[in-house]
ZAMARVEX-292675 format. One record per residue (C-alpha): residue in three letters; x, z, y; chain. Coordinates in pm, 1 decimal. Example, Ala and Ser with C-alpha at 12.3 -4.5 7.8 and 13.67 -1.06 7.14 Angstrom:
<sites>
 resn       xx       zz       yy chain
  ALA   1230.0    780.0   -450.0     A
  SER   1367.0    714.0   -106.0     A
</sites>
This chain:
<sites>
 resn       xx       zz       yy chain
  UNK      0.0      0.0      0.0     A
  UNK    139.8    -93.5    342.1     A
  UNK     49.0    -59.8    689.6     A
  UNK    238.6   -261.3    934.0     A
  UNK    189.2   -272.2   1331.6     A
  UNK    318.9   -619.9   1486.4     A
  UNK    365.8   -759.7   1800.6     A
  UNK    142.0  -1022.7   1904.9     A
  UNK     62.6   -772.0   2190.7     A
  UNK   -238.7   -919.2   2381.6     A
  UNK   -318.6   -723.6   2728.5     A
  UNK   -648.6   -498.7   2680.3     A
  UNK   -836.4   -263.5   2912.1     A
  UNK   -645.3     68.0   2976.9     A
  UNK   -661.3    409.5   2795.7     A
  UNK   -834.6    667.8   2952.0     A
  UNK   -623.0    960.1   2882.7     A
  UNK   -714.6   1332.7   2963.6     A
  UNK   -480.0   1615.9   2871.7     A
  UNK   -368.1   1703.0   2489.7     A
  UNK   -465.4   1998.6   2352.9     A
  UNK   -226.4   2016.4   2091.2     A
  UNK   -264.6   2365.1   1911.3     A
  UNK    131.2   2476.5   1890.6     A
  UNK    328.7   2692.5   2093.5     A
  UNK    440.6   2393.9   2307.7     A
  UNK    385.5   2516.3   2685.9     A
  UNK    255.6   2302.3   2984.8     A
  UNK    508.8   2161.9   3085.2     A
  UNK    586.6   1970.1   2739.0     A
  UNK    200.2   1914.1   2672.8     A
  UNK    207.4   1684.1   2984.6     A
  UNK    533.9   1487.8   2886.9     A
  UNK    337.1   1397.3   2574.1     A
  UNK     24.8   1343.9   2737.7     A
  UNK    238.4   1087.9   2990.7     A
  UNK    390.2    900.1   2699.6     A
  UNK     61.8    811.6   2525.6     A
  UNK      3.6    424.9   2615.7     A
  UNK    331.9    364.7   2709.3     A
  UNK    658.3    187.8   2530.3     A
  UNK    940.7    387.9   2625.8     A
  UNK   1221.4    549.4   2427.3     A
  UNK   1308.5    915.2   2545.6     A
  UNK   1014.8   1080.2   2291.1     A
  UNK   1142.4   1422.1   2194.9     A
  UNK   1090.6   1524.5   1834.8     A
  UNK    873.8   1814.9   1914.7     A
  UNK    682.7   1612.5   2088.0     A
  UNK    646.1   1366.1   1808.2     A
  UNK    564.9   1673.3   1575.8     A
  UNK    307.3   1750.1   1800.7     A
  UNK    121.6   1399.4   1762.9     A
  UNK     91.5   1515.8   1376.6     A
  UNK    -62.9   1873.8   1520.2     A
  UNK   -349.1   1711.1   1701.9     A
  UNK   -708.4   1735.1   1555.1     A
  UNK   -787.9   1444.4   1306.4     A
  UNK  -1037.5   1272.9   1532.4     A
  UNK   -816.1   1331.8   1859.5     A
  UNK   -556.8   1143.1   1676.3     A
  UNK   -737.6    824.2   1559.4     A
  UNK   -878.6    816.2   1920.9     A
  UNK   -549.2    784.9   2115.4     A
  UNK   -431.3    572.1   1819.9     A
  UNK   -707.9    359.4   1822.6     A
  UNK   -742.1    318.2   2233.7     A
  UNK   -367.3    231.4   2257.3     A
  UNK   -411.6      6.8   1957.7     A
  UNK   -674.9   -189.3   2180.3     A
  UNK   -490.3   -198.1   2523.0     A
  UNK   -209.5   -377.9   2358.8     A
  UNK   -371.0   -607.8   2073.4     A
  UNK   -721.7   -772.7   1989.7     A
  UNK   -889.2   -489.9   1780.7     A
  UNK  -1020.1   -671.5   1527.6     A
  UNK   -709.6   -943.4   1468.4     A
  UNK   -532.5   -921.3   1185.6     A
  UNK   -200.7  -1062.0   1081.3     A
  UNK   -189.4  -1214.1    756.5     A
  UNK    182.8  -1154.4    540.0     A
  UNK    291.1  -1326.9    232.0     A
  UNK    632.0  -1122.3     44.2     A
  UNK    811.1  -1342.1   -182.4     A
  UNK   1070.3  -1195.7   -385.1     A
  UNK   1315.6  -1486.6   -405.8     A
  UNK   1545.4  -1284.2   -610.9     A
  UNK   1458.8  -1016.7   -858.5     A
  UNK   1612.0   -736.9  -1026.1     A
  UNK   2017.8   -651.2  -1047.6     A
  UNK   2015.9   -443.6   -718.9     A
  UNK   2356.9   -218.0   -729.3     A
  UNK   2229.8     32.1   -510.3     A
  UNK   2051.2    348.1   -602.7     A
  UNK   1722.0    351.3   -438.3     A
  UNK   1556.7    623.4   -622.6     A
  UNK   1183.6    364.8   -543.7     A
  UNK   1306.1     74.3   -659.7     A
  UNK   1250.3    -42.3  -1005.2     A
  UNK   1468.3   -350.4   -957.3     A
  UNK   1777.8   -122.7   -935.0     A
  UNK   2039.8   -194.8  -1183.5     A
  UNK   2064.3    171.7  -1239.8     A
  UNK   1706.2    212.6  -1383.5     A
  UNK   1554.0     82.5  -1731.0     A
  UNK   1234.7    -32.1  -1557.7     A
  UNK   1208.2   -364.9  -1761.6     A
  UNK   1310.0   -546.6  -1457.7     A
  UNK   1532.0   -818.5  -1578.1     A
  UNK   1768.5   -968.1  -1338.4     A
  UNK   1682.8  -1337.1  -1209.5     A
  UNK   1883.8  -1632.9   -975.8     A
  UNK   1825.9  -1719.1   -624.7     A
  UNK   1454.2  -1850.8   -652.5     A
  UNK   1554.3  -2321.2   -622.2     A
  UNK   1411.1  -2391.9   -270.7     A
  UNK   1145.6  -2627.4   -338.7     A
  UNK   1030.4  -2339.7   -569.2     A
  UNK    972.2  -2110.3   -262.6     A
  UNK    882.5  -2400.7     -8.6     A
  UNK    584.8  -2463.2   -298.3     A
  UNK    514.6  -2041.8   -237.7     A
  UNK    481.5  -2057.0    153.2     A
  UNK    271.7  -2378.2    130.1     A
  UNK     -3.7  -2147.4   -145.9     A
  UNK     66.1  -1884.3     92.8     A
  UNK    -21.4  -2066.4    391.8     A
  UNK   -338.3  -2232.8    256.6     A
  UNK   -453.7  -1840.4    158.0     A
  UNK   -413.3  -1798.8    530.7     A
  UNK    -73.1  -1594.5    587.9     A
  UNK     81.4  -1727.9    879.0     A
  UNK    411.6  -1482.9    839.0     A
  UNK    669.0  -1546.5    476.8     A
  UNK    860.2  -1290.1    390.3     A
  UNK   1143.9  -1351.0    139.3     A
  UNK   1307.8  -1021.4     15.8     A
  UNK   1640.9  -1071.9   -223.3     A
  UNK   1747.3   -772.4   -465.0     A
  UNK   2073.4   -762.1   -257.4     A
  UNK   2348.7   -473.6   -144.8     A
  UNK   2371.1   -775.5    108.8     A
  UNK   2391.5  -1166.3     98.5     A
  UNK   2718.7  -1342.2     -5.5     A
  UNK   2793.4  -1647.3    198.3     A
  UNK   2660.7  -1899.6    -59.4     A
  UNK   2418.7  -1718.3    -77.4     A
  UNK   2329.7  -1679.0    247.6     A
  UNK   2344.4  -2063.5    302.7     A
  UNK   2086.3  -2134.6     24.1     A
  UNK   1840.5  -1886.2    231.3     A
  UNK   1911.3  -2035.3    582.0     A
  UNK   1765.4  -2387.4    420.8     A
  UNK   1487.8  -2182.0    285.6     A
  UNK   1418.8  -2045.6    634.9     A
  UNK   1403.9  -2382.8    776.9     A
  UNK   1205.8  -2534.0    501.2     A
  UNK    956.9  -2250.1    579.5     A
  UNK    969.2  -2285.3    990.3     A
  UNK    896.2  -2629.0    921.2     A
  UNK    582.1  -2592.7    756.5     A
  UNK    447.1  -2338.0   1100.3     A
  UNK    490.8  -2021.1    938.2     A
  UNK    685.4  -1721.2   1102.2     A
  UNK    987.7  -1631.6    890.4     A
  UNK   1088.0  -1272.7    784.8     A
  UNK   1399.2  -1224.3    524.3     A
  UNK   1514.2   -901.7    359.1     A
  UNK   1797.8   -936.4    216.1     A
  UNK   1989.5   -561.3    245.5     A
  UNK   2300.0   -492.8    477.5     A
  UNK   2423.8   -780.6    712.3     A
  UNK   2761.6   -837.4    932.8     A
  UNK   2714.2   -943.4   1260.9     A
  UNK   2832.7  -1306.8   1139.7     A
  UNK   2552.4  -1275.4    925.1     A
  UNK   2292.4  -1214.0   1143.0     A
  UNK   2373.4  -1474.1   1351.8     A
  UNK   2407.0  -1737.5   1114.6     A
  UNK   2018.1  -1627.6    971.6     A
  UNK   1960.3  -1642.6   1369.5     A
  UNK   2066.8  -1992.8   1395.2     A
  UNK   1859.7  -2079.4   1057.7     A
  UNK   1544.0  -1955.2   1282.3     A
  UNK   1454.4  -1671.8   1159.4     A
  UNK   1209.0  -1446.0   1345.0     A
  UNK   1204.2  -1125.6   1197.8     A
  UNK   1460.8   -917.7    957.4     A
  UNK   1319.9   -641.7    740.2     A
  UNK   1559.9   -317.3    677.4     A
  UNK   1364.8     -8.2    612.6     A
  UNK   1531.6    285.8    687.1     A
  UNK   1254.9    461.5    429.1     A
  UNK   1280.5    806.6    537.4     A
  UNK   1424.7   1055.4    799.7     A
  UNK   1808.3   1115.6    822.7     A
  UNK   1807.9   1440.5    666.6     A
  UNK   1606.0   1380.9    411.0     A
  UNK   1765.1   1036.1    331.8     A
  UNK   2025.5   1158.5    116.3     A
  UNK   1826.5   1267.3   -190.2     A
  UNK   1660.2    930.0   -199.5     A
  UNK   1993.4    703.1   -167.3     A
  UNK   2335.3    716.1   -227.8     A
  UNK   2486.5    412.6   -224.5     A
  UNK   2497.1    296.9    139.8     A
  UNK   2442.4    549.9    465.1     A
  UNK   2172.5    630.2    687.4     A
  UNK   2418.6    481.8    940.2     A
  UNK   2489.3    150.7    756.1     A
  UNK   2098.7     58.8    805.3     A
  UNK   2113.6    155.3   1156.2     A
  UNK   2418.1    -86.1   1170.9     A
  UNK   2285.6   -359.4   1050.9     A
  UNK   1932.5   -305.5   1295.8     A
  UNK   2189.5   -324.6   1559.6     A
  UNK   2355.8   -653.5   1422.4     A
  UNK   1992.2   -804.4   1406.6     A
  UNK   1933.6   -675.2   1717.3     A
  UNK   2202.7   -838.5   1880.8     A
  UNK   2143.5  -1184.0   1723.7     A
  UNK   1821.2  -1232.7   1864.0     A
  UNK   1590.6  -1169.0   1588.0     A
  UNK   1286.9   -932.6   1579.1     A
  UNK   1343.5   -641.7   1385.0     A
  UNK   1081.1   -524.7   1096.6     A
  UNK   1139.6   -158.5   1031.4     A
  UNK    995.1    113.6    851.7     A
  UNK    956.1    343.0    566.7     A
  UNK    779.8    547.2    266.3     A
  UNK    536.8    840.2    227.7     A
  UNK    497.3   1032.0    -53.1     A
  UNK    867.0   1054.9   -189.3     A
  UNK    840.2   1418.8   -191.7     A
  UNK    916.7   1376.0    187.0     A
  UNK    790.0   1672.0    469.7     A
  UNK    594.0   1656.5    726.5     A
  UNK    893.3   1707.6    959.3     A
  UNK   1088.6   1439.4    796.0     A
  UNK    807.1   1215.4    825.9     A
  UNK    808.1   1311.8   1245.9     A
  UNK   1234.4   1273.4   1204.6     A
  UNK   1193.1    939.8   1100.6     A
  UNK    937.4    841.0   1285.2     A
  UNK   1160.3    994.9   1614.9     A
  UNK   1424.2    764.2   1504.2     A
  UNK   1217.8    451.4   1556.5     A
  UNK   1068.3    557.6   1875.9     A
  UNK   1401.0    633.0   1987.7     A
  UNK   1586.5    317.8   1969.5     A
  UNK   1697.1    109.8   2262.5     A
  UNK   1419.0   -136.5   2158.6     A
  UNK   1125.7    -54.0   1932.3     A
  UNK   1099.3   -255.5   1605.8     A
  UNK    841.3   -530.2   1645.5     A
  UNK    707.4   -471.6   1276.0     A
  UNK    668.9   -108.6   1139.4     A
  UNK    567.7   -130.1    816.8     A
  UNK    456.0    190.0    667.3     A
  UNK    486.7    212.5    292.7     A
  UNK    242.4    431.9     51.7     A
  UNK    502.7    473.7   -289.7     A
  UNK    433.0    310.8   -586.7     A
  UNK    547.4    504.2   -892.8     A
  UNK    745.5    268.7  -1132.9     A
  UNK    831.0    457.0  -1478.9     A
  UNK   1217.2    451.9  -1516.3     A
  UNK   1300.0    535.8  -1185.4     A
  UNK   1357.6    885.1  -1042.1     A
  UNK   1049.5    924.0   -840.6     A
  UNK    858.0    837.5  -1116.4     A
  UNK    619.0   1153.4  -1158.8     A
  UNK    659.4   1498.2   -974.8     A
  UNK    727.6   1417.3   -640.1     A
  UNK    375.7   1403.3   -428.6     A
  UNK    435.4   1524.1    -71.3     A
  UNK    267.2   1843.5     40.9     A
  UNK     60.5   1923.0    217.4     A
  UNK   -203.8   1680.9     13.7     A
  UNK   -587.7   1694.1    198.4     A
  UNK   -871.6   1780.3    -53.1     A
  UNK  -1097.3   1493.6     52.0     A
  UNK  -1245.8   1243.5   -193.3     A
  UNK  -1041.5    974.1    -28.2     A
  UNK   -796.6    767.4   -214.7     A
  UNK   -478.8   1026.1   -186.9     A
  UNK   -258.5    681.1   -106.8     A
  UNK   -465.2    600.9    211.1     A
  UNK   -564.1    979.7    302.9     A
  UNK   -196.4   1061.7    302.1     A
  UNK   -124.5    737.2    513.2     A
  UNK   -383.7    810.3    758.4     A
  UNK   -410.9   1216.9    799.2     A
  UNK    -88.9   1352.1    656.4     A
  UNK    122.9   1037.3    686.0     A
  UNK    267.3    826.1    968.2     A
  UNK     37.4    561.0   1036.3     A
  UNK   -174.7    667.5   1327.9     A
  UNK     92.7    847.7   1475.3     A
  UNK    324.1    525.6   1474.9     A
  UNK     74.5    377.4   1659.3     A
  UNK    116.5    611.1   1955.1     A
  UNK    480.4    623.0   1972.3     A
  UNK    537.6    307.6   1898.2     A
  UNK    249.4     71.9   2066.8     A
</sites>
């Protein structure tokens, strides 16, 4: 399950905004620095003040969520995403998620670099089902150069038909990123999954600071950036407002922030035993109540609009 904000930001009436209540030991003072930041893109959010977006009553938050939703988008617009995996399986990293890990017995057998009329014949499907973004995600630490070559004609091949382009493809260079850049890609995917602190029991084969890195390299190349992360790894509530403060925080917000529900995949570690707390006792769906009360999605909204 994923919930992902994008930016085909359409000016909308204004938010009427009256002051938070938020019901913490925050005093005036802060209350009004949050208040001020609701509706508005900017990059100095504190973390308490973030935490305090997951303190406000339910309704309170789906209202400012939804009003700032509408004063920068059409409400009832919705993007339409195809994901291709254009190579499966073999991953060396350690992702405790990911069944396509090398490290896991998940039956996920390691495949080739998909042939490129294979995934031109993908977007086209995709495209008639209505998706006008393709995403191609490779099971990569990051791209070799003959590698990356055989993707940049994919890119094109997809650009060509009118579809936005979105790759995921792990770590890149700065060389990298530019020559993906120069392919025409729009947007680069590289989740940074979780907050920094709570990062390292989920991964331990490349840093909190190597995914930052390579934001920054996409960053610099010109291409959008798509990043988010995962509920329900086990993950607090404070390392859900961490990593959310990360994102809000950054010199430019992410055009894309996908937010991720887990999917439990026997044979890898987060298999069974590691639903987040606290978990609401509502008949919903657990996947979209956690999402929605517990987890980040409204609250991205707001500090990220």
């Amino acid at each position: 399950m994923t919930l992902t904000w994008d930016a085909a930001k359409k000016p909308r009436a204004a938010l009427e905004i009256r002051k938070l209540e938020v019901p913490n030991d925050m005093d005036d003072a802060h209350v009004d620095g949050l208040t001020a930041r609701i509706g508005t893109v900017r990059s100095d959010w504190t973390l308490a003040q973030v935490e305090a977006l997951f303190d406000l009553p339910f309704n309170d938050l789906l209202y400012y969520a939804q009003g700032v939703h509408r004063s920068h988008f059409d409400p009832n617009a919705v993007q339409m995403s195809t994901l291709l995996s254009i190579k499966t399986g073999g991953c060396p990293e350690d992702c405790a998620y990911c069944p396509q890990s090398v490290r896991f017995q998940t039956g996920v057998d390691a495949e080739p670099l998909m042939a490129l009329e294979d995934v031109l014949e993908k977007a086209r499907i995709a495209q008639s089902h209505g998706a006008t973004r393709f995403c191609m995600g490779a099971a990569y630490r990051g791209p070799k150069q003959s590698q990356l070559e055989q993707i940049a004609a994919m890119i094109r091949g997809v650009r060509a038909l009118g579809l936005e382009t979105c790759a995921t493809l792990g770590l890149l260079t700065q060389d990298q990123a530019e020559q993906l850049a120069d392919a025409g890609l729009d947007y680069y995917n590289h989740n940074l999954d979780t907050s920094r602190e709570y990062y390292a029991r989920i991964i331990h084969t490349r840093s909190y600071d190597d995914r930052l890195e390579t934001l920054r390299h996409v960053r610099a190349a010109g291409m959008k950036v798509c990043c988010g992360g995962i509920v329900g790894m086990g993950e607090t509530r404070h390392d859900r407002a961490g990593f959310l403060h990360t994102l809000a925080t950054l010199p430019v917000h992410p055009e894309s922030v996908p937010i991720n529900q887990l999917v439990r995949v026997a044979g890898t570690p987060l298999a069974e035993g590691c639903a987040s707390k606290p978990m609401s006792v509502f008949s919903w769906p657990v996947g979209a109540w956690n999402l929605v009360n517990h987890g980040p999605a409204p609250t991205t909204r707001i500090a990220l609009p």
